[in-house]
C-alpha positions as CSV (number, residue, x, y, z in Angstrom):
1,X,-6.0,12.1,-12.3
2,X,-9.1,11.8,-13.8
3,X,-11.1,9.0,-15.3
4,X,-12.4,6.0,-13.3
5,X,-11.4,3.6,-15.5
6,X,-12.6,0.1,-16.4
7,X,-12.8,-2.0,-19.6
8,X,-13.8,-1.0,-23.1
9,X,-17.4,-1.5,-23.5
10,X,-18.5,-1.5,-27.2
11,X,-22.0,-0.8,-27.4
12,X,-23.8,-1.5,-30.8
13,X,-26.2,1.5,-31.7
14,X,-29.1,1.4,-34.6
15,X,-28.9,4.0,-36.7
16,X,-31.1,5.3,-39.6
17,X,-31.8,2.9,-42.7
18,X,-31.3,0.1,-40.1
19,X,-27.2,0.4,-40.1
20,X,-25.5,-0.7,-37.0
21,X,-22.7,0.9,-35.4
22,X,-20.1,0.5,-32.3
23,X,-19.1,3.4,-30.0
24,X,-16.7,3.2,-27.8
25,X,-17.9,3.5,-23.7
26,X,-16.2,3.5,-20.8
27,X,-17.5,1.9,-17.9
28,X,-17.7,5.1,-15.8
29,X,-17.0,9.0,-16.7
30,X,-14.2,11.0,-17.2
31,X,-14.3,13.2,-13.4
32,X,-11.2,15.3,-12.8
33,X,-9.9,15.0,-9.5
34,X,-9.6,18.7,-8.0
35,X,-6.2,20.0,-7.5
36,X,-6.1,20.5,-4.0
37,X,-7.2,16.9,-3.2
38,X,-4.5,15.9,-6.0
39,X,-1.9,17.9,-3.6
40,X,-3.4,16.0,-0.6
41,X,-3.2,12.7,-1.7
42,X,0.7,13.3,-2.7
43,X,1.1,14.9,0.4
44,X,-0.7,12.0,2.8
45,X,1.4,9.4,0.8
46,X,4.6,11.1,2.0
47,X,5.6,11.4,-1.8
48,X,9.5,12.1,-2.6
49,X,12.3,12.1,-5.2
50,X,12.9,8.4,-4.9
51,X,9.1,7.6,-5.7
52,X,7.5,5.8,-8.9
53,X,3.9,6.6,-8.9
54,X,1.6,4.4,-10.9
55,X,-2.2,6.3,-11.4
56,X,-4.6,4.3,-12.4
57,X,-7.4,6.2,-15.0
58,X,-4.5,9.2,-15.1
59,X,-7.6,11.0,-17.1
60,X,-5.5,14.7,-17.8
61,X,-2.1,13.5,-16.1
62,X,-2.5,15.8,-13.2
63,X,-1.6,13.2,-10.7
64,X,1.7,12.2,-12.2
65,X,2.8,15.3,-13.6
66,X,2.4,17.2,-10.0
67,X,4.3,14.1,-8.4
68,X,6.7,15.3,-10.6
69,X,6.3,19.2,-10.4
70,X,5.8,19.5,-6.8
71,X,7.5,16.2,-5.6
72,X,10.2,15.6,-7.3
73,X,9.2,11.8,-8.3
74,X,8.8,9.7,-11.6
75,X,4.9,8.3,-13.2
76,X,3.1,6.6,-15.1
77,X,-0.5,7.2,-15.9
78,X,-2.3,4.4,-17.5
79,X,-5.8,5.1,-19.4
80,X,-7.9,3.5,-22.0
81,X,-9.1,7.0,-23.3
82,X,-6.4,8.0,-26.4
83,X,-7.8,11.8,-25.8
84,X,-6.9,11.5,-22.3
85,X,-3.3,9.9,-22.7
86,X,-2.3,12.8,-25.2
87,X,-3.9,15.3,-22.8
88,X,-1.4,13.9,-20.0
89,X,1.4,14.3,-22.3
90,X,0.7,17.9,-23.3
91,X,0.6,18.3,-19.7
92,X,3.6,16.9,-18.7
93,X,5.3,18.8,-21.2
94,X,3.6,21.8,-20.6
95,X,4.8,21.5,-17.0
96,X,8.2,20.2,-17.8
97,X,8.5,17.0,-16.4
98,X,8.0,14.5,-19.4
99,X,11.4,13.7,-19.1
100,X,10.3,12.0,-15.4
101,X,6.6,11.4,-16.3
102,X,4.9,9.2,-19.1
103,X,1.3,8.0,-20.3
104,X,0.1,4.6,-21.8
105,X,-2.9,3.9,-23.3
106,X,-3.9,0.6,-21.5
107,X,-6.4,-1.5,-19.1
108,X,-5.7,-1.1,-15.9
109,X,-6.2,-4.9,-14.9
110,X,-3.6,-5.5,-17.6
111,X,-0.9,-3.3,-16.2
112,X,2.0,-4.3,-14.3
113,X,1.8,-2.3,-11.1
114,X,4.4,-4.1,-9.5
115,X,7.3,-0.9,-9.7
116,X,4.8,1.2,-8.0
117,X,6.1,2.9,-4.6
118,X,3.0,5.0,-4.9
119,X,-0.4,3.7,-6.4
120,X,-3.2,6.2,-6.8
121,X,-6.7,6.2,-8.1
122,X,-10.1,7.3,-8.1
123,X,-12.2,4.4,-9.6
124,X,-15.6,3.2,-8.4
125,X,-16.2,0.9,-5.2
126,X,-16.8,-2.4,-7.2
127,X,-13.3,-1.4,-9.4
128,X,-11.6,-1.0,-6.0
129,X,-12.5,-4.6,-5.3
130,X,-11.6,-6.2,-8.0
131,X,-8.1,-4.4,-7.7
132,X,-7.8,-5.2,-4.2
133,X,-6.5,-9.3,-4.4
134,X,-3.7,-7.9,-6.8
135,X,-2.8,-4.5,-4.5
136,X,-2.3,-7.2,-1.9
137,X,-0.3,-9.8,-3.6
138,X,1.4,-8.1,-6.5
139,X,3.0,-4.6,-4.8
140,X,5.7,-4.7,-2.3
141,X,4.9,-4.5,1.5
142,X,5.6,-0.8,2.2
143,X,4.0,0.7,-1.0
144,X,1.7,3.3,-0.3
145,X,-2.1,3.2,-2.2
146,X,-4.0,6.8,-2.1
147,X,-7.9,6.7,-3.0
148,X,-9.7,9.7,-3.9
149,X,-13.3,9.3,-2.7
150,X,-13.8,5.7,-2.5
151,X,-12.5,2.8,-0.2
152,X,-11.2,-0.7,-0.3
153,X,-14.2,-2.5,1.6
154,X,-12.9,-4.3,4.7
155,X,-9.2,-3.8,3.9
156,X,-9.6,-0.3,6.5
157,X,-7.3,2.9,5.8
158,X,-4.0,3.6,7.7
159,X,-4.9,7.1,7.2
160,X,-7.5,9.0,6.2
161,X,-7.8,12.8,5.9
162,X,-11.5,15.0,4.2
163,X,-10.5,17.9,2.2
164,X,-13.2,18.7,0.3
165,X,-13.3,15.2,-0.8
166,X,-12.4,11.5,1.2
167,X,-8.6,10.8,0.8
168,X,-7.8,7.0,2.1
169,X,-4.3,6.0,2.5
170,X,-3.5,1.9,2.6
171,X,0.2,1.0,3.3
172,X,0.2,-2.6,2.0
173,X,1.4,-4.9,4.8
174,X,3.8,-7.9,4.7
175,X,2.4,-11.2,5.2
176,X,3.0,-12.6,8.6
177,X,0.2,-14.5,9.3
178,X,1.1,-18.0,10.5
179,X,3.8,-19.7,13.0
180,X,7.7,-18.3,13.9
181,X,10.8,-19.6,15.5
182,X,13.2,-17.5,17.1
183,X,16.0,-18.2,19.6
184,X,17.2,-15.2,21.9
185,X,19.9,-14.7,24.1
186,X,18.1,-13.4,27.4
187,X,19.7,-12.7,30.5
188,X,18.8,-15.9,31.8
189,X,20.1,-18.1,29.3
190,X,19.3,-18.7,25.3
191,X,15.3,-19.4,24.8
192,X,13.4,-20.9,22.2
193,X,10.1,-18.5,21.3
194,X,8.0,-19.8,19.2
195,X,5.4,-16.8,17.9
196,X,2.2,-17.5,15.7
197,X,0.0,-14.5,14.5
198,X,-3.0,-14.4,12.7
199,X,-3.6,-11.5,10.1
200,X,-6.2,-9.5,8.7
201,X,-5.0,-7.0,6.0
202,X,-2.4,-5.1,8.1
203,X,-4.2,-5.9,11.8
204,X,-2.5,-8.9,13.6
205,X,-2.6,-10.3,16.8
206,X,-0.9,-13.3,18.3
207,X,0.3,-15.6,21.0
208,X,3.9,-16.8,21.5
209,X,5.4,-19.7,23.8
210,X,8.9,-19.4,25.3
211,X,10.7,-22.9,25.8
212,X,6.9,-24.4,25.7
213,X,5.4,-21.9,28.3
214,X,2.7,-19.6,27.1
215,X,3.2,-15.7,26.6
216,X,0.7,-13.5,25.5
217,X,2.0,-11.0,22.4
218,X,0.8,-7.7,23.3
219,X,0.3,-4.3,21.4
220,X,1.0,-5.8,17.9
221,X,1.6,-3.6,15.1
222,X,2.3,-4.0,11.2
223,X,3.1,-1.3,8.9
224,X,4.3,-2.4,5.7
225,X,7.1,-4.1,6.4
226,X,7.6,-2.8,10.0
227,X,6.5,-4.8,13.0
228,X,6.6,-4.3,16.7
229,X,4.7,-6.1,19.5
230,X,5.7,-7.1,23.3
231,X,6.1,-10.1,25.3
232,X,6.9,-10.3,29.0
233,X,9.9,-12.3,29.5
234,X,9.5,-14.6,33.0
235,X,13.1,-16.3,32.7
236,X,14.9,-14.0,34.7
237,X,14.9,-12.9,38.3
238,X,12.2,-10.4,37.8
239,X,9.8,-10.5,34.9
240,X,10.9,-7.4,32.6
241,X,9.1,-6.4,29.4
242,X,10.6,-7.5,25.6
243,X,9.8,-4.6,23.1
244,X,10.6,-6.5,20.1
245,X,11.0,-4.2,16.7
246,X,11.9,-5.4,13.3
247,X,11.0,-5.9,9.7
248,X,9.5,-8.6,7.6
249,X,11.4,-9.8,4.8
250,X,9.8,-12.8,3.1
251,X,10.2,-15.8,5.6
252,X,11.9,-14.6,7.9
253,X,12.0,-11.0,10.5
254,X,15.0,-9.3,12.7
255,X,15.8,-6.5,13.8
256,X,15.7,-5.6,17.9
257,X,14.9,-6.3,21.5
258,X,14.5,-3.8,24.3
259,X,14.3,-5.6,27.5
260,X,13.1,-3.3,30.2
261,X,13.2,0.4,31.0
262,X,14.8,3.4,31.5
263,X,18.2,3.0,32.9
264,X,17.5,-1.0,33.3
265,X,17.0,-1.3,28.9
266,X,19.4,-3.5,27.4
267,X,19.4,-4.2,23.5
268,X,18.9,-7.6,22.1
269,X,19.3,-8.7,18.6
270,X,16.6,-11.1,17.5
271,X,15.8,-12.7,14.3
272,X,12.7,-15.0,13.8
273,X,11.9,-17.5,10.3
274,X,8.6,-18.9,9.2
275,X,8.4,-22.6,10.6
């Protein structure tokens, strides 16, 4: 990884005799990322053989070709800077992974960085923001974004980890915000819950109403497409605690119920769909 990139700037420069000519800029410098804090931002994405890391300003190529080397995954590195994409594919060669790793010569807010399992970058903060609207809409809840150095504003990090520089993981979160109908089999009888969160980047909280009674939603979690959050089920004889785990798939989530504890747990299937 190396160069924050950004668009082409072509700046006009007087020259001698009153000639004029354009040189190419780029909207920040070429900076290497060091190689240890390229290892750790693979390493704090959890990066594997079934990856597809996209780099954004892939500068030298380091970032895709050890995601490659030391990983076992496929890249892409996208830069505007021809030097910089031939650079990457000397390196990949070099290293002997340009069979699994390739460079383009391209503007990162032209790319499609929708096959990305794995995004990565090291741009500036006001780059990061501009990125962040398509991060959120365009890549699938579960991918994992790495930073090196600088954040994503209020959009705060899963995970982050200082070695020698700041490393800032994002897992980008399904969209859940709004209301949900499920009916469960309890012990008491079938009920009607009706659940509605509210959302802010991956942090949710909620309220839910069983057969028109209010129920709070406690310790409510998103990550990715995983959710899991708790609601104290009244129906039955004696009130018990409903640990509800599942995943988000478009409109609708399922997965399971653990009613209780300890020797008492039963499992409950549960499925839920955007009203």
């Amino acid at each position: 990884m190396g160069r924050h990139p950004g668009l082409l700037v072509m700046l006009a420069a007087a020259l001698a005799g009153g000639a004029l000519a354009a040189e190419p800029r780029y909207d920040v410098p070429y900076v290497p990322t060091p190689q240890v804090v390229v290892d750790e931002m693979l390493r704090i994405a959890n990066v594997g053989p079934g990856d597809y890391v996209i780099d954004l300003g892939s500068g030298d190529g380091r970032i895709p070709v050890t995601a490659a080397q030391k990983f076992g995954a496929r890249g892409l590195g996208v830069d505007l800077d021809p030097e910089r994409v031939a650079e990457g594919e000397e390196n990949a060669r070099s290293a002997g992974v340009a069979e699994r790793v390739r460079f383009v010569r391209r503007n990162l807010f032209e790319t499609d960085i929708r096959p990305a399992t794995v995004l990565t970058m090291y741009l500036l903060p006001s780059v990061n923001l501009k990125l962040r609207p398509r991060l959120l809409a365009e890549l699938k809840p579960g991918t994992r974004i790495v930073s090196h150095d600088f954040d994503l504003g209020e959009w705060q990090p899963d995970r982050k980890a200082y070695l020698r520089k700041n490393v800032f993981l994002w897992i980008v979160p399904a969209q859940v915000a709004g209301r949900w109908r499920a009916a469960i089999a309890l012990p008491a009888g079938e009920r009607g819950f009706e659940i509605e969160f509210r959302q802010k980047f991956q942090e949710i909280d909620g309220v839910a109403t069983i057969d028109g009674k209010h129920a709070p939603v406690w310790e409510p979690r998103l990550s990715g497409e995983r959710i899991s959050f708790v609601i104290v089920d009244y129906t039955g004889a004696e009130e018990a605690s409903l640990y509800f785990e599942g995943t988000v798939d478009g409109g609708s989530m399922q997965g399971e119920i653990r009613r209780g504890v300890g020797s008492a747990q039963t499992v409950i299937p549960w499925r839920a769909v955007r009203k």
